[in-house]
C-alpha positions in Angstrom: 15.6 -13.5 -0.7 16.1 -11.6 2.7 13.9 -8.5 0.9 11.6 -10.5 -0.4 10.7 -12.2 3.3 11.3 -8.6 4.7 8.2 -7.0 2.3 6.0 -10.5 3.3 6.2 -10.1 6.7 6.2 -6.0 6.1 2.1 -6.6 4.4 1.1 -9.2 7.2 2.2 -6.5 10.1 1.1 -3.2 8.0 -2.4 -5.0 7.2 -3.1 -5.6 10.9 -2.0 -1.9 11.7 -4.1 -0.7 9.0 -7.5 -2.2 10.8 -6.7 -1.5 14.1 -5.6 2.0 13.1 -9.4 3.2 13.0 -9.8 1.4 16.4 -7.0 3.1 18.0 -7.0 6.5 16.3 -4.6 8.6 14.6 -3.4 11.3 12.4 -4.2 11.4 8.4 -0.3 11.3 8.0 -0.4 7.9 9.8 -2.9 6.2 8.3 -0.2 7.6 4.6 2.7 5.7 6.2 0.6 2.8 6.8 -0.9 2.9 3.4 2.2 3.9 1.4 4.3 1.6 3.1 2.0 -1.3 2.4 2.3 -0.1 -1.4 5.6 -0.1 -1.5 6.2 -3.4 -0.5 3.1 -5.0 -2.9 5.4 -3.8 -5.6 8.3 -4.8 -4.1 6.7 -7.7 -4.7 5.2 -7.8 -7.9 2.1 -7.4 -6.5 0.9 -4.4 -8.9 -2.8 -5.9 -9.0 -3.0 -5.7 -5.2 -1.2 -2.1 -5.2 -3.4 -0.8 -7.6 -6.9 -2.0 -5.8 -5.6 -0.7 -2.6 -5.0 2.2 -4.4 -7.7 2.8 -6.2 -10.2 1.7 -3.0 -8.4 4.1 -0.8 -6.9 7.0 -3.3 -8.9 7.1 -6.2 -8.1 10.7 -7.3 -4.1 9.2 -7.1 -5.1 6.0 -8.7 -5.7 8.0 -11.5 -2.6 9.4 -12.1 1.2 8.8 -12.4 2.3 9.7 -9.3 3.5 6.7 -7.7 7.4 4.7 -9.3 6.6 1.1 -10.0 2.4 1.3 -10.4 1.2 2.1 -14.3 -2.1 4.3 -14.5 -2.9 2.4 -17.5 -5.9 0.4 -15.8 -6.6 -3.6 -17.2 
């Protein structure tokens, strides 16, 4: 349950980084940990649908293949 709170409050905060992160700046491998963080916790979630259009609007050359645990390439 703890996790599962943990990787709710983990998309609110990482959503809200993610649009001010173009405001404020930053490195490409900062906006990576934003955006792979907020990945991995949609699937921790069983959000694959969500994963995979955040993927596939942000990464589409990676939406393509199978490099990411827990996100099929199949598309539906």
């Amino acid at each position: 349950m703890s996790e599962y709170i943990g990787s709710k409050q983990a998309i609110t905060f990482l959503t809200s980084a993610m649009a001010d992160h173009a405001r404020l700046g930053g490195s490409r491998a900062q906006r990576d940990l934003l955006e792979f963080s907020l990945l991995g916790a949609l699937l921790r979630l069983g959000r694959d649908d969500e994963a995979r259009r955040l993927l596939e609007l942000r990464r589409p050359a990676l939406a393509q293949t199978r490099a990411l645990h827990g996100l099929s390439a199949h598309t539906h």
